[in-house]
N, CA, C and O atoms as a GROMACS GRO file, in nm:
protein
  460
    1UNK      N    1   1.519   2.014   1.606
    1UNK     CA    2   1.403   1.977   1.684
    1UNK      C    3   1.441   1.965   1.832
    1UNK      O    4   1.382   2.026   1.921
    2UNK      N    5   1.539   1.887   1.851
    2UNK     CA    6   1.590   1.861   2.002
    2UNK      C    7   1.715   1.967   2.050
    2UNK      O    8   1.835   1.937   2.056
    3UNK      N    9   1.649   2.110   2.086
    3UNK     CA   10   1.718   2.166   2.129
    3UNK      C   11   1.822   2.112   2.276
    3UNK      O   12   1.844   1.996   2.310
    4UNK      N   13   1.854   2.193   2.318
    4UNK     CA   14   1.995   2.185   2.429
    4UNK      C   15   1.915   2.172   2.510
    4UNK      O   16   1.933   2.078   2.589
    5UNK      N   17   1.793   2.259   2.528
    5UNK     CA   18   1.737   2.289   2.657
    5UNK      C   19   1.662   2.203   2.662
    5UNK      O   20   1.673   2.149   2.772
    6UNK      N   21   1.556   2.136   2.578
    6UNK     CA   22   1.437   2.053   2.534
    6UNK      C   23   1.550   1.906   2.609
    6UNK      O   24   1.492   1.834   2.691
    7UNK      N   25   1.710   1.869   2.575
    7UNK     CA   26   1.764   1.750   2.603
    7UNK      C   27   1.804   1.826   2.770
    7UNK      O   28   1.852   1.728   2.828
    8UNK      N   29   1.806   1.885   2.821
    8UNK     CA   30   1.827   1.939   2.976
    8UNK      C   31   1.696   1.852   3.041
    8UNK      O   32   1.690   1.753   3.113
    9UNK      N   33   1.610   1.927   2.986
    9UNK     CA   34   1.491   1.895   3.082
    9UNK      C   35   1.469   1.722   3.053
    9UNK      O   36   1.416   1.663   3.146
   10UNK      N   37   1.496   1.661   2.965
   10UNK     CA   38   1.448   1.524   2.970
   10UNK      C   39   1.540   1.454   3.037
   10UNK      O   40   1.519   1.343   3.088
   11UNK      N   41   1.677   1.534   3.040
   11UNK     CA   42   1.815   1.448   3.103
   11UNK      C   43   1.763   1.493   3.320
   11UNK      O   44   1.798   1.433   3.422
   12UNK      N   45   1.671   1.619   3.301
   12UNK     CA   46   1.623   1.634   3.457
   12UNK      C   47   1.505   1.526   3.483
   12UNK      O   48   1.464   1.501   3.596
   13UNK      N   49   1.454   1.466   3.364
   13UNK     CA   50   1.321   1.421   3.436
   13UNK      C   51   1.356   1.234   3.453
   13UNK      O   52   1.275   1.153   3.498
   14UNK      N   53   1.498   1.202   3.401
   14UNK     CA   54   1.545   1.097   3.396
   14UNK      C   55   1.607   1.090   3.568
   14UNK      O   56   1.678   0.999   3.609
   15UNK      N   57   1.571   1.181   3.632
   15UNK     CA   58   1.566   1.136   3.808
   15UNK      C   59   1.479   1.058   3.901
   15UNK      O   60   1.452   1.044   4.020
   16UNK      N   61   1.444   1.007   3.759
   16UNK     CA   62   1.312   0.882   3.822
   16UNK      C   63   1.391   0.790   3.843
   16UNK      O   64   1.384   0.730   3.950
   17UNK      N   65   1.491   0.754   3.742
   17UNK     CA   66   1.581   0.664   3.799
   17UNK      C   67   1.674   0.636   3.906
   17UNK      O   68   1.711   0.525   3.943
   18UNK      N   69   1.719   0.779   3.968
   18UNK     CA   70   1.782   0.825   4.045
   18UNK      C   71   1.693   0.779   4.198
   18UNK      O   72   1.740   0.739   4.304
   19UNK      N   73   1.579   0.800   4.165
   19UNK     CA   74   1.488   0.810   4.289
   19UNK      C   75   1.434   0.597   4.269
   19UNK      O   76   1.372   0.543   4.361
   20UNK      N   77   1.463   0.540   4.180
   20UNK     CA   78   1.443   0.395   4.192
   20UNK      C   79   1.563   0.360   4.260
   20UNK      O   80   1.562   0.257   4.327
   21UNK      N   81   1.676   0.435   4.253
   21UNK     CA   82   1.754   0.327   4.349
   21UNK      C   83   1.751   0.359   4.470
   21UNK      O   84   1.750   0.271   4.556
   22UNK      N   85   1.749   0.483   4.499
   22UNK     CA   86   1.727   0.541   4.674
   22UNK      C   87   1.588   0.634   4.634
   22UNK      O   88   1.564   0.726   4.556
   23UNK      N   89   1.520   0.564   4.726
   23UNK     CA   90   1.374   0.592   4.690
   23UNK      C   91   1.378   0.700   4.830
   23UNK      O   92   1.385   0.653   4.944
   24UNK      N   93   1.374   0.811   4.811
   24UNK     CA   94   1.353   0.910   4.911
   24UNK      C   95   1.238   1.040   4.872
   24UNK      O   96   1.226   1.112   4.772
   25UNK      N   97   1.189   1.034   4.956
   25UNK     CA   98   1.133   1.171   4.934
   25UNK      C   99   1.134   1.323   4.882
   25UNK      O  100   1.036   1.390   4.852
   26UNK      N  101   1.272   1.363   4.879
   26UNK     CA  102   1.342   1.470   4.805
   26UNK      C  103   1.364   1.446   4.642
   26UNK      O  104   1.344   1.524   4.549
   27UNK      N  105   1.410   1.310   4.643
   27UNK     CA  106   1.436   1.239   4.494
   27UNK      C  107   1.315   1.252   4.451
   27UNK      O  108   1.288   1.340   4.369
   28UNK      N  109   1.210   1.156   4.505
   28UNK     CA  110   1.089   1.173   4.429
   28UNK      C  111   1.042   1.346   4.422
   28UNK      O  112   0.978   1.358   4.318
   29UNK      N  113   1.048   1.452   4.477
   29UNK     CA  114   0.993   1.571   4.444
   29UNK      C  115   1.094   1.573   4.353
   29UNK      O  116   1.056   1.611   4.242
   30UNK      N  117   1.167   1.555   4.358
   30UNK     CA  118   1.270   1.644   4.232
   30UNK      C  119   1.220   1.590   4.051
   30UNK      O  120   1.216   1.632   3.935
   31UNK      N  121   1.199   1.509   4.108
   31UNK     CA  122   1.130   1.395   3.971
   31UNK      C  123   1.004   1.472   3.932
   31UNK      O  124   0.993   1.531   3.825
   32UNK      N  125   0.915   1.467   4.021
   32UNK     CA  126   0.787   1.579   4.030
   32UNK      C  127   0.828   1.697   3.951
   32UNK      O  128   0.768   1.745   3.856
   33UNK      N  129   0.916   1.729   3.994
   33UNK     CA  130   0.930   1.889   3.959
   33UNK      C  131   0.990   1.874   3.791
   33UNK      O  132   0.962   1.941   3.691
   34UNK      N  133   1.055   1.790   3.804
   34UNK     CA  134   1.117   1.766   3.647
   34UNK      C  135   1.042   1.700   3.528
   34UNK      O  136   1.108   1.686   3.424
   35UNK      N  137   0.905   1.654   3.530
   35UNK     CA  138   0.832   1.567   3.451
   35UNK      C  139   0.753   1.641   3.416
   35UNK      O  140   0.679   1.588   3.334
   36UNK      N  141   0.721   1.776   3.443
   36UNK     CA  142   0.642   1.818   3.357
   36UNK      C  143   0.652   1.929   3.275
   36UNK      O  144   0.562   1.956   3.196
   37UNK      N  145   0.782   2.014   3.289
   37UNK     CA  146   0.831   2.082   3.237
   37UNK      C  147   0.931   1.993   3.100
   37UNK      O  148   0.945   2.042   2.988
   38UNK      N  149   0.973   1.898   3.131
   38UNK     CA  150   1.014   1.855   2.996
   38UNK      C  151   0.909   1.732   2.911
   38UNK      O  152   0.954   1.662   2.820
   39UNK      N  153   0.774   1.722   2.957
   39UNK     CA  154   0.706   1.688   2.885
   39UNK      C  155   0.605   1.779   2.787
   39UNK      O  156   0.538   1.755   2.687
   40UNK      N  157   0.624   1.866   2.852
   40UNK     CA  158   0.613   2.006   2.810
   40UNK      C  159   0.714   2.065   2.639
   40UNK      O  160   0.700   2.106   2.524
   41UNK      N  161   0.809   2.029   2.740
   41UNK     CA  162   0.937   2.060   2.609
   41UNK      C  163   0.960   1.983   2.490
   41UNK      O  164   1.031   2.007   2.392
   42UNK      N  165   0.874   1.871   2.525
   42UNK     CA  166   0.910   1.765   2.391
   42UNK      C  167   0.763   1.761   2.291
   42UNK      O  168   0.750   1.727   2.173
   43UNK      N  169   0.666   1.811   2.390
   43UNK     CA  170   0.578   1.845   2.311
   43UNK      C  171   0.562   1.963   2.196
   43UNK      O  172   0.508   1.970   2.086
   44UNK      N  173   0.616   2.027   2.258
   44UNK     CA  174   0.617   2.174   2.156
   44UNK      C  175   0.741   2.166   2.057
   44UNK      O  176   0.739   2.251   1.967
   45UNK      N  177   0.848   2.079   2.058
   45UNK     CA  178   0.900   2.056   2.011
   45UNK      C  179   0.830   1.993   1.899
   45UNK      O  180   0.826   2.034   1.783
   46UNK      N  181   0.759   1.858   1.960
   46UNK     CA  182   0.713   1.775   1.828
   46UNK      C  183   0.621   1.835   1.752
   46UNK      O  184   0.582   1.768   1.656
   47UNK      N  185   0.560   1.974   1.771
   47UNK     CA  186   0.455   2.038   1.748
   47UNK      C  187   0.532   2.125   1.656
   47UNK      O  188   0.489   2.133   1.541
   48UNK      N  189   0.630   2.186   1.685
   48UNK     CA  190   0.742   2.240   1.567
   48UNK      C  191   0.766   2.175   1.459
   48UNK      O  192   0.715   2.203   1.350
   49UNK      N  193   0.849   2.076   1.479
   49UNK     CA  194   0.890   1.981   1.380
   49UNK      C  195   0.793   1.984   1.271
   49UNK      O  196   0.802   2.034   1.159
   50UNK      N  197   0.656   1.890   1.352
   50UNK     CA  198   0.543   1.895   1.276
   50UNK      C  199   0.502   2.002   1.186
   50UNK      O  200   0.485   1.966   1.070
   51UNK      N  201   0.479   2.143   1.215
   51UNK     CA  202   0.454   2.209   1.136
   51UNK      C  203   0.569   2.287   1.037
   51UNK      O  204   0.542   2.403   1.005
   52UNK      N  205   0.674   2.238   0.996
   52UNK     CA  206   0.753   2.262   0.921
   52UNK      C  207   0.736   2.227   0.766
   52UNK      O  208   0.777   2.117   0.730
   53UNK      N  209   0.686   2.303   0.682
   53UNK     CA  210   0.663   2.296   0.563
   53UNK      C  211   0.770   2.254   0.441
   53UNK      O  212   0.818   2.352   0.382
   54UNK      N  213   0.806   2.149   0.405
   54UNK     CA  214   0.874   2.101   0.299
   54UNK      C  215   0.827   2.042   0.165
   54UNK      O  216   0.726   1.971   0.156
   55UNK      N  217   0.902   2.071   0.067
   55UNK     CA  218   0.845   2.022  -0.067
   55UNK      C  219   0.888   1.912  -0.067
   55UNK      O  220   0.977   1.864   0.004
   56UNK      N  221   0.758   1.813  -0.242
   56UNK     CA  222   0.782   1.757  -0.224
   56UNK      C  223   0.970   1.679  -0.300
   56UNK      O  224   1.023   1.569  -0.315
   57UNK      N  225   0.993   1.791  -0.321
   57UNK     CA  226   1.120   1.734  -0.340
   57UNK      C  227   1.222   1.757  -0.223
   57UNK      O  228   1.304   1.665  -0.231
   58UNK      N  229   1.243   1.812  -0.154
   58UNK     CA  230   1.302   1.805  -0.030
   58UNK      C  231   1.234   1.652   0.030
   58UNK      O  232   1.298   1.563   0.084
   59UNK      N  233   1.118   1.653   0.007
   59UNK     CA  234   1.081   1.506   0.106
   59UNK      C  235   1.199   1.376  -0.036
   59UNK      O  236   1.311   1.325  -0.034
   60UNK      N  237   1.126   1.379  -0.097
   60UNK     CA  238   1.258   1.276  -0.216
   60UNK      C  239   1.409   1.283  -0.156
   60UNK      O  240   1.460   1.184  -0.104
   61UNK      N  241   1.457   1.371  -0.165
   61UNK     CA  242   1.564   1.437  -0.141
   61UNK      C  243   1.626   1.353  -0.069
   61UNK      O  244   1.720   1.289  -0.116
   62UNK      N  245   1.570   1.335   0.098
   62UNK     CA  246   1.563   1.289   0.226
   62UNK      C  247   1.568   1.110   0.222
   62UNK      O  248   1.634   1.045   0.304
   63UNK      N  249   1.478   1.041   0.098
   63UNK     CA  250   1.459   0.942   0.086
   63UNK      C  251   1.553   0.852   0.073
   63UNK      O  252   1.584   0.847  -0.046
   64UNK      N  253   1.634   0.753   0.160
   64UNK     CA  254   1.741   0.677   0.090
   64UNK      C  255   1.716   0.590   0.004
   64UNK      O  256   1.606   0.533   0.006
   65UNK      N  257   1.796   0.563  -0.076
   65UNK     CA  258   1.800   0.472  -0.160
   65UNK      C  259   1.793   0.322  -0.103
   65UNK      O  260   1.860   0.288  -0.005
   66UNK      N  261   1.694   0.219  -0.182
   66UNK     CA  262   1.689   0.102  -0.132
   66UNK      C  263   1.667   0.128   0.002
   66UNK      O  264   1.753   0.098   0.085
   67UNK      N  265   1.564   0.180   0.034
   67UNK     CA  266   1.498   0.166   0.216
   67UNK      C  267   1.370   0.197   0.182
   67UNK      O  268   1.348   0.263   0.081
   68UNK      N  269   1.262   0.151   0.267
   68UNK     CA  270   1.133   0.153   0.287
   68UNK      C  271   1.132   0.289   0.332
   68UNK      O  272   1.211   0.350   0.403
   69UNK      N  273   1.046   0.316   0.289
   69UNK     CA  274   1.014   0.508   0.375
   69UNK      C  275   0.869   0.523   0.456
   69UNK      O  276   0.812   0.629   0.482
   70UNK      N  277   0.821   0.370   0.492
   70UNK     CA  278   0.740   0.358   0.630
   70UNK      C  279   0.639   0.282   0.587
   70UNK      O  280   0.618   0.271   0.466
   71UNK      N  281   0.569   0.224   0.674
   71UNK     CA  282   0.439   0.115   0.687
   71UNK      C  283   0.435   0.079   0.559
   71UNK      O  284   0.434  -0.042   0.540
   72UNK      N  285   0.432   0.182   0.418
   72UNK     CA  286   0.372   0.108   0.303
   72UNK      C  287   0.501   0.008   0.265
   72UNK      O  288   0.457  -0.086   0.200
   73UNK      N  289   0.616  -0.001   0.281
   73UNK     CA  290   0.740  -0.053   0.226
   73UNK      C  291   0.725  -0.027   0.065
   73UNK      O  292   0.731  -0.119  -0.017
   74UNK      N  293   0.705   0.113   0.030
   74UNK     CA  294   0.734   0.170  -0.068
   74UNK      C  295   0.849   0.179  -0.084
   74UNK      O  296   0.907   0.255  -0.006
   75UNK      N  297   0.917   0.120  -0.170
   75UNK     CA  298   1.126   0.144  -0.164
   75UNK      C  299   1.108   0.330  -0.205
   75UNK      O  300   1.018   0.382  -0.270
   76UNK      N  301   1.218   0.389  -0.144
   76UNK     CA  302   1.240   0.535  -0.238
   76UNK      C  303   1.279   0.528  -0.361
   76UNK      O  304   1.254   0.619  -0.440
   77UNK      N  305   1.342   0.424  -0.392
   77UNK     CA  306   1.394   0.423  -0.560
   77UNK      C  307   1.237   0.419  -0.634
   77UNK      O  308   1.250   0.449  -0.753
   78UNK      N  309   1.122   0.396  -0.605
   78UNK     CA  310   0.970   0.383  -0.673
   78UNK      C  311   0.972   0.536  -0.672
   78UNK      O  312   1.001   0.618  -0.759
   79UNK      N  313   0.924   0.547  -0.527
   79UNK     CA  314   0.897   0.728  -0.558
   79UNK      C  315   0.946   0.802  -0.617
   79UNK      O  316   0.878   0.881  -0.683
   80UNK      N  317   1.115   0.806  -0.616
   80UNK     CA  318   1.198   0.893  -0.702
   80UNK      C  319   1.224   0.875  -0.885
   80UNK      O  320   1.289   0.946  -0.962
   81UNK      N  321   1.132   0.732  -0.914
   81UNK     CA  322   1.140   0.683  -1.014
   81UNK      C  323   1.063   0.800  -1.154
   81UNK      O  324   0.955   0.856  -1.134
   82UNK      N  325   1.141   0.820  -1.286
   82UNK     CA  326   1.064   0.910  -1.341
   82UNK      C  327   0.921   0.846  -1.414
   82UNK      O  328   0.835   0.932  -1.434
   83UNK      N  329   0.891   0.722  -1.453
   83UNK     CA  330   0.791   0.624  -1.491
   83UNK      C  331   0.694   0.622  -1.456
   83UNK      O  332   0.595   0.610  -1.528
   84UNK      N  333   0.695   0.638  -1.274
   84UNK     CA  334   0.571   0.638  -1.206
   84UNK      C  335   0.504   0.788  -1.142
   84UNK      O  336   0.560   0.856  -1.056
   85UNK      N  337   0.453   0.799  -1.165
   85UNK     CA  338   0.360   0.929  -1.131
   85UNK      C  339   0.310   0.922  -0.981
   85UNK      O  340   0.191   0.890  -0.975
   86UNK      N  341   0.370   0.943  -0.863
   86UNK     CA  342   0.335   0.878  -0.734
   86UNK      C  343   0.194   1.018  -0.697
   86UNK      O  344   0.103   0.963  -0.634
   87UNK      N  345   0.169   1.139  -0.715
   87UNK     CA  346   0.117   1.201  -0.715
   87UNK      C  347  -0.020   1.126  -0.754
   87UNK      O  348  -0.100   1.098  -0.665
   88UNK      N  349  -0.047   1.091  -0.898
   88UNK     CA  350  -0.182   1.050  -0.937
   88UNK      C  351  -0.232   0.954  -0.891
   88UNK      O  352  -0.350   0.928  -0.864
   89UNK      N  353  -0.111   0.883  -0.878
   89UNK     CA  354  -0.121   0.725  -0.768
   89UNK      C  355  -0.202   0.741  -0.634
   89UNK      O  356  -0.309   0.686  -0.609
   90UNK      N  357  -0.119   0.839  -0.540
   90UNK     CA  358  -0.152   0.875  -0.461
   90UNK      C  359  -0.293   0.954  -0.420
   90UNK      O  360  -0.334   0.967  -0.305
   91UNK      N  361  -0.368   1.012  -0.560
   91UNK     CA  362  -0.474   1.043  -0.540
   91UNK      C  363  -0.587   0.953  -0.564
   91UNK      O  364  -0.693   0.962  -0.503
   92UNK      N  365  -0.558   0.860  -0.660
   92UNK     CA  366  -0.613   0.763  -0.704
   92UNK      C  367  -0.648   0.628  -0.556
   92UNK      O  368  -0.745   0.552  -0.564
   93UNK      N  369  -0.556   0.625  -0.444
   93UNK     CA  370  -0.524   0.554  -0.384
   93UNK      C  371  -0.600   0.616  -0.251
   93UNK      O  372  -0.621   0.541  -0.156
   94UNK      N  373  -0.638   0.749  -0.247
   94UNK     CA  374  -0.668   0.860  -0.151
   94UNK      C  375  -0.866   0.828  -0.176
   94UNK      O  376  -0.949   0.806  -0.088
   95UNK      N  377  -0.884   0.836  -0.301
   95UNK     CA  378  -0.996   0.854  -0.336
   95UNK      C  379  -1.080   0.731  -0.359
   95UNK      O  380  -1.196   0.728  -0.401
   96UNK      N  381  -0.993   0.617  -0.321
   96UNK     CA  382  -1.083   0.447  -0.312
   96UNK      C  383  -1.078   0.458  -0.131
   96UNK      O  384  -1.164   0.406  -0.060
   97UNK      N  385  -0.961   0.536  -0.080
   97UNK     CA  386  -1.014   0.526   0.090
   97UNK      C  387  -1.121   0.565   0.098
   97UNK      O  388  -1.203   0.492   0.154
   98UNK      N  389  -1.158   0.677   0.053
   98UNK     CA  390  -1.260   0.748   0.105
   98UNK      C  391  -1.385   0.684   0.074
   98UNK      O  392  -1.482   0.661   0.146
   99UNK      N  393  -1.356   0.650  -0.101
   99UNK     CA  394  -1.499   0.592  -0.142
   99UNK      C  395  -1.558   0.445  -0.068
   99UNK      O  396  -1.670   0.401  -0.044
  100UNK      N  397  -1.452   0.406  -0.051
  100UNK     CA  398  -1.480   0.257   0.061
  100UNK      C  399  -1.514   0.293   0.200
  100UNK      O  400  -1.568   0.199   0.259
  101UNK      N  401  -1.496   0.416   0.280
  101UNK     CA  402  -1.491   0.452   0.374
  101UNK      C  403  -1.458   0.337   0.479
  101UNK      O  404  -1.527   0.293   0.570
  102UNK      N  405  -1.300   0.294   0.426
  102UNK     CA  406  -1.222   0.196   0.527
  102UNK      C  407  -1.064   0.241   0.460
  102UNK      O  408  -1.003   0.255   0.354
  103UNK      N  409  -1.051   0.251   0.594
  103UNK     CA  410  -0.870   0.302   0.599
  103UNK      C  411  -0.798   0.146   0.708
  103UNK      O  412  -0.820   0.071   0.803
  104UNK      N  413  -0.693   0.184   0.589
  104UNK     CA  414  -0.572   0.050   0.596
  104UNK      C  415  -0.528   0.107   0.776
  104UNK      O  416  -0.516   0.222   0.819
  105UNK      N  417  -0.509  -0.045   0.856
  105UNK     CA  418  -0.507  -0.059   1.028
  105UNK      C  419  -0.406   0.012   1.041
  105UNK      O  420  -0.418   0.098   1.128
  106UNK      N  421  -0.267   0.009   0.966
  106UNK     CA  422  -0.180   0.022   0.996
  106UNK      C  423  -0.130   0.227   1.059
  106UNK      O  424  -0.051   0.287   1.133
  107UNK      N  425  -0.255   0.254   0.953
  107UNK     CA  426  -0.290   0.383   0.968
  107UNK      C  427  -0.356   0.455   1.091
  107UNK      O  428  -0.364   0.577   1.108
  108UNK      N  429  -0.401   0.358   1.173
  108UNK     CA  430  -0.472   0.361   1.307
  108UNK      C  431  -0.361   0.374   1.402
  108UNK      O  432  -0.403   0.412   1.512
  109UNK      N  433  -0.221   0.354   1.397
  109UNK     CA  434  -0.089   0.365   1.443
  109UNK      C  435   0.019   0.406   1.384
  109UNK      O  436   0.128   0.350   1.375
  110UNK      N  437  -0.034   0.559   1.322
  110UNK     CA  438   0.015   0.606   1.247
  110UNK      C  439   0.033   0.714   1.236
  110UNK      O  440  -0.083   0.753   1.222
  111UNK      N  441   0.119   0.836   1.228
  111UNK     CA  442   0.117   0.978   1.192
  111UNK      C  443   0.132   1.055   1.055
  111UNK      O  444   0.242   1.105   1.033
  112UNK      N  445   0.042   1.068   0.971
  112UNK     CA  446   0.063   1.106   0.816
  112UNK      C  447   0.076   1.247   0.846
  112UNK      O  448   0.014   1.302   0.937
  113UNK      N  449   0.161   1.307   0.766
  113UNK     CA  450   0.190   1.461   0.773
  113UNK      C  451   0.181   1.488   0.609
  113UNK      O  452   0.260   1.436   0.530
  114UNK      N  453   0.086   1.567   0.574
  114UNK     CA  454   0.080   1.632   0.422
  114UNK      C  455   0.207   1.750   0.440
  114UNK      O  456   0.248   1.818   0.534
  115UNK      N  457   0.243   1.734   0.295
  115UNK     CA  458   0.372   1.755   0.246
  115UNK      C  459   0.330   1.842   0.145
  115UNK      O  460   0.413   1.891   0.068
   0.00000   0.00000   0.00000
């Protein structure tokens, strides 16, 4: 995701700091010139990442053991568990959002990516 060049341009646009201690006019253009080309770069980056298609066993895969794998503090040892069916769960759990038409806050500060 974080190419060489994508960490160039953010290590150029980190001349804001450069320009807080000697606040000059050249510093600040250079800052100018560097903030939008690597906001640029981190966007399309995250826009990559994002659309990278993985199963869902590659996502398991990824899951450590004994760690939360985000907002729900679902441990991965549940998901990877053979007992529980996280799929039906998950639709079952998909299909009271909707029917309530109220989604959990936490989700309001949140990025879900289907898998």
């Amino acid at each position: 995701m974080w190419t060489n060049e994508v960490k160039e341009k953010v290590r150029k646009k980190r001349l804001y700091h450069a320009f807080l201690d000697d606040k000059t006019a050249d510093k600040w253009r250079l800052y100018q010139e560097a903030k939008k080309p690597a906001k640029k770069a981190v966007a399309v980056a995250r826009a990559t990442h994002y659309d990278d298609k993985i199963t869902v066993e590659e996502a398991l895969k990824k899951m450590k053991p004994g760690k939360a794998t985000g907002p729900d503090d679902l441990a991965a040892d549940l998901w990877k568990s053979k007992s529980w069916y996280p799929a039906k769960w998950l639709a079952t759990f998909f299909n009271q959002v909707i029917a309530e038409k109220k989604v959990p806050d936490i989700w309001q500060r949140s990025t879900t990516i289907p898998i």
